[in-house]
C-alpha positions in Angstrom: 110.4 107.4 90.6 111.4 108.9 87.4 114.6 106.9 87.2 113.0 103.8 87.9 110.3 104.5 84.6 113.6 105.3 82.6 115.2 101.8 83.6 112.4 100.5 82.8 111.8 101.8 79.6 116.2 101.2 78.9 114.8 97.3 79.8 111.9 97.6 76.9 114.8 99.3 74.8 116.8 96.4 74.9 114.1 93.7 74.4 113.2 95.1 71.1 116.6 95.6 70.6 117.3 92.3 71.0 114.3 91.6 68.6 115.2 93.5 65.7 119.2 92.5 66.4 118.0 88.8 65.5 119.2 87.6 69.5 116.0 85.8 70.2 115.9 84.0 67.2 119.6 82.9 67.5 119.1 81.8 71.2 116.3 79.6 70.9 117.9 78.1 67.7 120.7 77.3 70.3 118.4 76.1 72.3 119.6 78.8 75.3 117.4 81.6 76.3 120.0 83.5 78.2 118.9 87.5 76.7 115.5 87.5 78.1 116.5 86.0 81.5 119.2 89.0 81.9 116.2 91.1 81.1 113.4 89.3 83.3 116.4 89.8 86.1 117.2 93.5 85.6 112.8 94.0 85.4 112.9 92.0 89.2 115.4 95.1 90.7 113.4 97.3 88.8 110.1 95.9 90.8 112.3 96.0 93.6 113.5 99.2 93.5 109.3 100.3 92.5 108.6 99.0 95.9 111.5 100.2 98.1 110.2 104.0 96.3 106.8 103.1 97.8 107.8 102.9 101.1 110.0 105.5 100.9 107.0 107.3 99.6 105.0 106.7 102.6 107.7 107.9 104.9 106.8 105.2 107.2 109.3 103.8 109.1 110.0 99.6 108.4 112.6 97.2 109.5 115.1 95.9 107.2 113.5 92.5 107.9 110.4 94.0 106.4 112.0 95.7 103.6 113.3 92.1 102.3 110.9 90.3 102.6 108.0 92.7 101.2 110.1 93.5 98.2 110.5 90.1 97.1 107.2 89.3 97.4 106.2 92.2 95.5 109.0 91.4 93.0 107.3 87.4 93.0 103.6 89.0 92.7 104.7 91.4 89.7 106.5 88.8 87.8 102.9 86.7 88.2 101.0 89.6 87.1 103.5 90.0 84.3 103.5 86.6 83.0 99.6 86.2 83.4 99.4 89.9 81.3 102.0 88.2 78.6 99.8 84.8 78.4 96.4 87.3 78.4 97.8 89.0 75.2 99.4 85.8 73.3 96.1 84.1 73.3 94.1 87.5 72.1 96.9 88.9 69.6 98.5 85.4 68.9 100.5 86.9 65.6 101.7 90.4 67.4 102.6 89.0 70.5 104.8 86.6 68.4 106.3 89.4 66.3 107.5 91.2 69.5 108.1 88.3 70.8 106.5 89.6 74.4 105.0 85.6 75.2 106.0 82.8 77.3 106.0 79.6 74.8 104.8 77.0 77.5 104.5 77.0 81.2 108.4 76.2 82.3 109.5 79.5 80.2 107.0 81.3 81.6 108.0 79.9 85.2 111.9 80.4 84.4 110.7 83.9 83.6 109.4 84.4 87.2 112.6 82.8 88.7 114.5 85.2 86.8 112.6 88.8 88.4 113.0 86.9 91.6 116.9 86.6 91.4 116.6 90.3 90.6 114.9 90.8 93.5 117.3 88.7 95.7 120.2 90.7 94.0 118.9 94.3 95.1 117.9 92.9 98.5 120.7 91.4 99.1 122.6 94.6 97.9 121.0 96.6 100.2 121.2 94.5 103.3 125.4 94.4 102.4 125.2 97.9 102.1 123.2 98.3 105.6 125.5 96.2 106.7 128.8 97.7 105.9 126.8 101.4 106.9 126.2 100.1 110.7 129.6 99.0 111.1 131.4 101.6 109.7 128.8 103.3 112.7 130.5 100.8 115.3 133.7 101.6 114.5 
């Protein structure tokens, strides 16, 4: 769990990183917002890897069918939860959450945001299915 926070906190790293490096800016003069989608992809396996800890955590035994498909929907409902916190604290602190750029300018960023986490989530999950995979045959064989 501890190495999941400190991801996490590596991913707020970078985003003000990327603030105070000017990135941002440059990006959406260019009319590409390609930094905070790596970021909004590498804060999906983070919410991935949250939930696989959980149920871990629980020591209750799941399928891999199970695993899948609960982590991406906990990877979809966090990235909600996210945006709707971002949008909650743009229309409160209008002029911080603009200088730390932590706001979704109009709905289709904010969705693109939530596509993002969700190709994170894909990528663990489909990570750990190969993995599963390539561990049961190497069983087999």
């Amino acid at each position: 769990m501890i190495k999941i926070g400190i991801f996490f906190l590596f991913i707020i790293f970078l985003h003000f990183s990327g603030n105070a490096l000017g990135i941002y800016d440059t990006q959406i003069t260019a009319g590409f917002v390609w930094f905070d989608n790596i970021l909004h992809v590498l804060v999906g396996i983070t919410f991935g890897l949250l939930w696989l800890q959980i149920l871990k955590q629980k020591k209750v035994l799941h399928s891999l069918l199970f695993k899948v498909f609960s982590t991406l929907i906990f990877v979809i409902i966090m990235a909600l939860v996210w945006e709707f916190l971002e949008f909650i604290f743009y229309k409160l602190f209008t002029s911080q959450a603009t200088a730390l750029k932590i706001y979704s300018p109009s709905i289709q960023e904010g969705l693109e945001d939530i596509f993002s986490n969700t190709i994170g989530g894909l990528m663990l999950i489909f990570t750990i299915a190969l993995s599963k995979s390539k561990s049961d045959s190497s069983i087999n064989h």
